[in-house]
PAPA-486396 format. One record per residue (C-alpha): residue number from 0; x, y negated, z negated. Coordinates in steps of 0.1 Angstrom, whole numbers, plus 5000, padded with zeros to 4 digits. Each point is the difference from the previous one (the first is absolute). Example, Ala and Ser with C-alpha at 12.3 -4.5 7.8 and 13.67 -1.06 7.14 Angstrom:
REM residues 2
  num     x     y     z
    0  5123  5045  4922
    1  5014  4966  5007
REM end
This chain:
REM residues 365
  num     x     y     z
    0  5000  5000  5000
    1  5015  4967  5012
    2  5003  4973  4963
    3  5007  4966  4995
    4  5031  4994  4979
    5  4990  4971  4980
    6  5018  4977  4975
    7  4982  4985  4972
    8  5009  4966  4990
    9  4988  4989  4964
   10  4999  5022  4969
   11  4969  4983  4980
   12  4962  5003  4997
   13  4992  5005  5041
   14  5034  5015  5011
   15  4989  5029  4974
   16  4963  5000  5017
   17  5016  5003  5034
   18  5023  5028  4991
   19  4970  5018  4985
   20  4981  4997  5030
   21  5029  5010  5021
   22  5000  5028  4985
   23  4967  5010  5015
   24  5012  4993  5032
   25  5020  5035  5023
   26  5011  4979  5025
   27  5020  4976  4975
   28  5032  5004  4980
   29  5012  4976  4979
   30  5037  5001  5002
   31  5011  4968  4978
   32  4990  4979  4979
   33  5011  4960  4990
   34  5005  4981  4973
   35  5018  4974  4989
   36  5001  5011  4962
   37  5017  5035  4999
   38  4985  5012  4976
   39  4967  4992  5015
   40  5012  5017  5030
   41  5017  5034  4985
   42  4961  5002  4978
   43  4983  4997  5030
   44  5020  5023  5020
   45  4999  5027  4972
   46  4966  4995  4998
   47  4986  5007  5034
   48  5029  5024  5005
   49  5012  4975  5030
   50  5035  5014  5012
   51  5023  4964  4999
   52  4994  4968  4983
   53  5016  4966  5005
   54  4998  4967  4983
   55  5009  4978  5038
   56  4973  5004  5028
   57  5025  4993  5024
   58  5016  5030  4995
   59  4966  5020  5004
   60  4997  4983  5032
   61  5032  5009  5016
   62  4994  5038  4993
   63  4990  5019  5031
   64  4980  5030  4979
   65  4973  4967  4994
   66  4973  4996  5023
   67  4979  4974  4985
   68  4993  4981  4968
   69  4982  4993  4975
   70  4998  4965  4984
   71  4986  4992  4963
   72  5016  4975  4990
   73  4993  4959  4990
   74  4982  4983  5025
   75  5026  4976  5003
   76  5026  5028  5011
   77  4978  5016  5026
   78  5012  4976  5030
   79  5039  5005  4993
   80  4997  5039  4998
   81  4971  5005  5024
   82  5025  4983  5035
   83  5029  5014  4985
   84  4984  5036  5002
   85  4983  4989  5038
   86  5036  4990  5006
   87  5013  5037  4990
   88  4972  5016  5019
   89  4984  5012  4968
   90  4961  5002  5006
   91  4982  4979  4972
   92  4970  5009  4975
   93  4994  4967  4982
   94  4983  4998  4965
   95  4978  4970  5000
   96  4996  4972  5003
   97  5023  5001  5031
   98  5020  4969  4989
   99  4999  4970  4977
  100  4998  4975  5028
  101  4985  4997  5039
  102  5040  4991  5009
  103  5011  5030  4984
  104  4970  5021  5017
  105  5008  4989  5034
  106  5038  5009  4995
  107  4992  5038  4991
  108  4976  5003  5026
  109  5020  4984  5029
  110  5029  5022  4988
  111  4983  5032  5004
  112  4988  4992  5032
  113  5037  4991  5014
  114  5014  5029  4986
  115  4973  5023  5007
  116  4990  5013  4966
  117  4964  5006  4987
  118  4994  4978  4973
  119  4971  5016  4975
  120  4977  4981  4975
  121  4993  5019  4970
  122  4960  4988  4991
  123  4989  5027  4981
  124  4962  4994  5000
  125  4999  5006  5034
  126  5008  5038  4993
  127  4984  5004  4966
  128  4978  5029  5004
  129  4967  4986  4988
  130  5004  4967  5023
  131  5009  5019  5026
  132  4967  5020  4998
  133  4981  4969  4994
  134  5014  4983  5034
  135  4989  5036  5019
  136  4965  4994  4987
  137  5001  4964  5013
  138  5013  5012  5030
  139  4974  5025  5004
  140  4972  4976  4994
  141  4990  5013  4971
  142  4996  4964  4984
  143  4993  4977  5030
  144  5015  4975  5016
  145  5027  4983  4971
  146  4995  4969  4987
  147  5023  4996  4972
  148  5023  5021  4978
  149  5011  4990  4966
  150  5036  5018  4984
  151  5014  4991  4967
  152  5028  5012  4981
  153  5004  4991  4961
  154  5025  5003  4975
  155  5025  4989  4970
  156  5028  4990  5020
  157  5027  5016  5020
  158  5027  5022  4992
  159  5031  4983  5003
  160  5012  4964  4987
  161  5005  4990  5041
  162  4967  4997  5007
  163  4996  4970  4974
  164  5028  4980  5018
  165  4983  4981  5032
  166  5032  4996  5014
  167  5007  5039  5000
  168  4966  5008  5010
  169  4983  4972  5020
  170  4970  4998  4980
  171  4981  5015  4972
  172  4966  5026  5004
  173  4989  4990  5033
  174  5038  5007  5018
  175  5000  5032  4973
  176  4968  5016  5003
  177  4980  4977  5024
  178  5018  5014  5030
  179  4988  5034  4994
  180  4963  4982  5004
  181  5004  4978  5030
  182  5017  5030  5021
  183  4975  5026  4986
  184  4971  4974  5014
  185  5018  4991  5033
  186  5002  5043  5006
  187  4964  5003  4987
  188  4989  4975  5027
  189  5023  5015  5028
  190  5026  4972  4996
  191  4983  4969  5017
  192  5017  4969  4996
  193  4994  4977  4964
  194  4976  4969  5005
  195  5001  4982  4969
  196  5009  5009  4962
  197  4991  4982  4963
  198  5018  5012  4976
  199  4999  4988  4958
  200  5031  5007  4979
  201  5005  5000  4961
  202  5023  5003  4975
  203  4983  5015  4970
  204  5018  5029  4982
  205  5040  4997  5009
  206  4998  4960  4997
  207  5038  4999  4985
  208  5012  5033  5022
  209  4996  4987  5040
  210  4991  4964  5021
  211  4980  5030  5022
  212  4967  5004  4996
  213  4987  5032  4978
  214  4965  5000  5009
  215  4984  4989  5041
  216  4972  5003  5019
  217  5002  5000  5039
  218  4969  4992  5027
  219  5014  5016  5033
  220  4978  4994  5029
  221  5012  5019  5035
  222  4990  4992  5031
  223  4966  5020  5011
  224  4987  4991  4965
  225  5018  5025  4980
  226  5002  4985  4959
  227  5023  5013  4975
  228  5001  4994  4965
  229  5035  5008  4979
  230  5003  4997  4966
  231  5032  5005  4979
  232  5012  4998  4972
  233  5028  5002  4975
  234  4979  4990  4970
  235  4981  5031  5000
  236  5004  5027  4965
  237  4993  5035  5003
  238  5018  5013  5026
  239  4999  5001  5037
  240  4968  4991  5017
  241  4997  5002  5034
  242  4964  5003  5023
  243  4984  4990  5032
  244  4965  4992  5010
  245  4985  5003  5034
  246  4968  4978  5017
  247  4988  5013  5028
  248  4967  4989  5021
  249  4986  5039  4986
  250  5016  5011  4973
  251  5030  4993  4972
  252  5033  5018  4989
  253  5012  4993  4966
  254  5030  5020  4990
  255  5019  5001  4969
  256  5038  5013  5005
  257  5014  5007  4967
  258  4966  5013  4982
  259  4992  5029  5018
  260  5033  5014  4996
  261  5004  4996  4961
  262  4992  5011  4967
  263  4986  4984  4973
  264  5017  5008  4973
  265  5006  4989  4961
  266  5031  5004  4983
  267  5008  4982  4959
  268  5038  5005  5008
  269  5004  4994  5036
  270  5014  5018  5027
  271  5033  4996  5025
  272  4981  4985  5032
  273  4965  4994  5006
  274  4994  4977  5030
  275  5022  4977  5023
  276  5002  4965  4976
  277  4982  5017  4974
  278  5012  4978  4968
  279  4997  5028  4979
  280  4982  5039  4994
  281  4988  4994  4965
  282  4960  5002  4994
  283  4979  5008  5038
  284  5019  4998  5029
  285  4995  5012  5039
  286  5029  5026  5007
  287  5009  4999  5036
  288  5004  5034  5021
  289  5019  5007  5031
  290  5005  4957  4995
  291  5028  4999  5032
  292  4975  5018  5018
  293  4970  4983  4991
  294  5013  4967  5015
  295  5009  5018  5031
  296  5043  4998  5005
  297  5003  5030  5010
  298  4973  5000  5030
  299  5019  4966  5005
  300  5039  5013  4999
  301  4987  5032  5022
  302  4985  4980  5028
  303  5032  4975  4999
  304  5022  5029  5005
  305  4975  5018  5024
  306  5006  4963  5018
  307  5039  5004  4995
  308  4996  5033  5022
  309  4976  4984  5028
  310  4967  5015  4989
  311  4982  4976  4988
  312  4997  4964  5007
  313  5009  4977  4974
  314  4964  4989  4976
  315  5021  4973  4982
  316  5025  4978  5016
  317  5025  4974  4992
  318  4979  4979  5020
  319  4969  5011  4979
  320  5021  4990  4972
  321  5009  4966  5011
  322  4960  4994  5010
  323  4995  5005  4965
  324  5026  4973  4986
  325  4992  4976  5024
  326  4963  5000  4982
  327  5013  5003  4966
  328  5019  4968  5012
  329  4966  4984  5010
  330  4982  5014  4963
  331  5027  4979  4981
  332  4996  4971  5020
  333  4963  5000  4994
  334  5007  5005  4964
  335  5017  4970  4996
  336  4983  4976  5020
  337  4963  5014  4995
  338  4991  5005  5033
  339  4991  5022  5029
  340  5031  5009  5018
  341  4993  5011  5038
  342  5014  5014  5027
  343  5020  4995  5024
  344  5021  4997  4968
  345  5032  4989  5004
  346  5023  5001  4960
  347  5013  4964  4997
  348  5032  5018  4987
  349  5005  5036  5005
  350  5033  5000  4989
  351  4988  4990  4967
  352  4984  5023  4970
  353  4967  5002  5011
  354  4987  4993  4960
  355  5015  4969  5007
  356  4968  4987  5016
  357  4983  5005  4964
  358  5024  4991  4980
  359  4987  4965  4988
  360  4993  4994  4965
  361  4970  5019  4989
  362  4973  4996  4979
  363  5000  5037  4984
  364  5038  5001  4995
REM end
């Protein structure tokens, strides 16, 4: 059977989800992983049982037994690594958001297409099993003609300190958690183009951790009269919350992701691991099963490498990915200046943090 040598680049919170998945996967072999902390690195490789690990990705690049990569790492590193791999011939899966700013987007994109490479975008909800069933029964009529589509995902906070730090990541839940929404919409819609946004941003629960925003609401309007509503959200306890609701001219689809696959479950001491952002497994939780599989990486990982061999075309795309920051670009700037943002949209600055269009002195902060 003809694999995919892949190197892994990142050791924390998705690197370990992608490795999982992987595992899933006969047609892929991890042969290396990347860190920049050795320790990190030797852990990770011990853990997965992945045969080399390194601390410099260019050294996973130059290797000849690596087909293809796979990047979790800050947003802010994505551009640097992503060409550098296109320039080494290294196909690319991309965790998302594909990059912290437009100029950085259009860089990774233009170099895959000079030197030939596919470069993947890693949008999860777009292969979570449940959603995926739910856009079959849209597509079989089941609910009508669609009207409008509402997504939200809720929790705590992130996992890492990065996130916090606007400069690192380019914004706060909407760049985080509201690209899974807006690319989840634009696929549940068949991808037309964006006609207008509103968005509303708030700083409620980390007000001394980030300048980002840790709680947003998005209006997305497409062209043929689509509407999406996103909501996310940093500020949310309890554990990860994530659902979708669908309007149709005959019919609805609501659909819970995390529920149906848990347990309820009490506990006076606590327990090791309950839920992704769970703050804690004292008194009644909801324990997670089969949690990588639930939110659907490794149906994603084993139609990007079913790509990498030409069987498939590509779902996701590094242009799909830079759709999706351009409107995240046009959420902030409604955020800040209160209004309706429409397209043809054209970012004043898209060189620049896209958060930097909120970022004015705000009421709630």
């Amino acid at each position: 059977m003809e694999q995919i040598r892949l190197g892994i680049i990142g050791s924390a919170f998705s690197s370990s989800i992608h490795a999982e998945a992987l595992g899933e996967v006969p047609e892929a072999a991890v042969v290396a992983v990347c860190s920049p902390n050795k320790a990190h690195a030797d852990a990770f490789a011990a853990k997965w049982k992945i045969p080399l690990a390194l601390t410099d990705y260019r050294k996973l690049l130059a290797r000849k037994d690596v087909d293809a990569v796979v990047i979790g790492i800050p947003n802010d590193l994505h551009r640097a690594v992503a060409v550098a791999a296109a320039e080494a011939g290294k196909h690319i899966i991309i965790e998302k958001p594909l990059a912290r700013t437009l100029e950085d987007a259009d860089a990774m994109v233009k170099a895959a297409r000079k030197h030939k490479v596919k470069l993947l975008y890693a949008e999860t909800l777009c292969f979570s099993p449940k959603y995926v069933r739910a856009k079959t029964l849209v597509e079989e009529g089941a609910i009508g003609k669609l009207y409008m589509v509402k997504q939200g995902e809720k929790h705590s906070g992130p996992h890492s300190d990065w996130f916090y730090d606007v400069e690192r990541s380019g914004g706060g839940a909407i760049m985080d958690m509201g690209c899974h929404g807006i690319e989840w919409a634009r696929w549940m819609f068949g991808k037309p183009k964006a006609k207008s946004i509103v968005a509303h941003c708030q700083r409620v629960l980390h007000t001394g951790r980030t300048k980002g925003e840790d709680n947003s609401v998005l209006i997305l309007e497409f062209e043929g009269g689509g509407i999406a509503v996103i909501e996310d959200s940093w500020a949310r306890q309890g554990g990860m919350d994530d659902r979708i609701e669908l309007y149709g001219t005959e019919g609805v689809i609501l659909c819970d992701l995390m529920r149906g696959n848990s347990m309820e479950t009490y506990s006076t001491k606590g327990y090791g691991y309950a839920v992704e952002k769970a703050g804690g497994s004292k008194g009644w939780t909801f324990t997670i099963a089969e949690e990588a599989h639930n939110y659907g990486f490794p149906h994603e990982m084993r139609h990007f490498i079913r790509c990498l061999l030409d069987l498939e075309s590509p779902v996701e795309t590094g242009e799909d990915g830079r759709t999706t920051l351009e409107i995240i670009y046009a959420a902030y700037e409604s955020a800040g200046s209160g209004k309706k943002i429409s397209w043809p949209y054209k970012p004043k600055h898209p060189g620049r943090n896209p958060v930097s269009g909120w970022l004015s002195p705000q009421p709630n902060s």
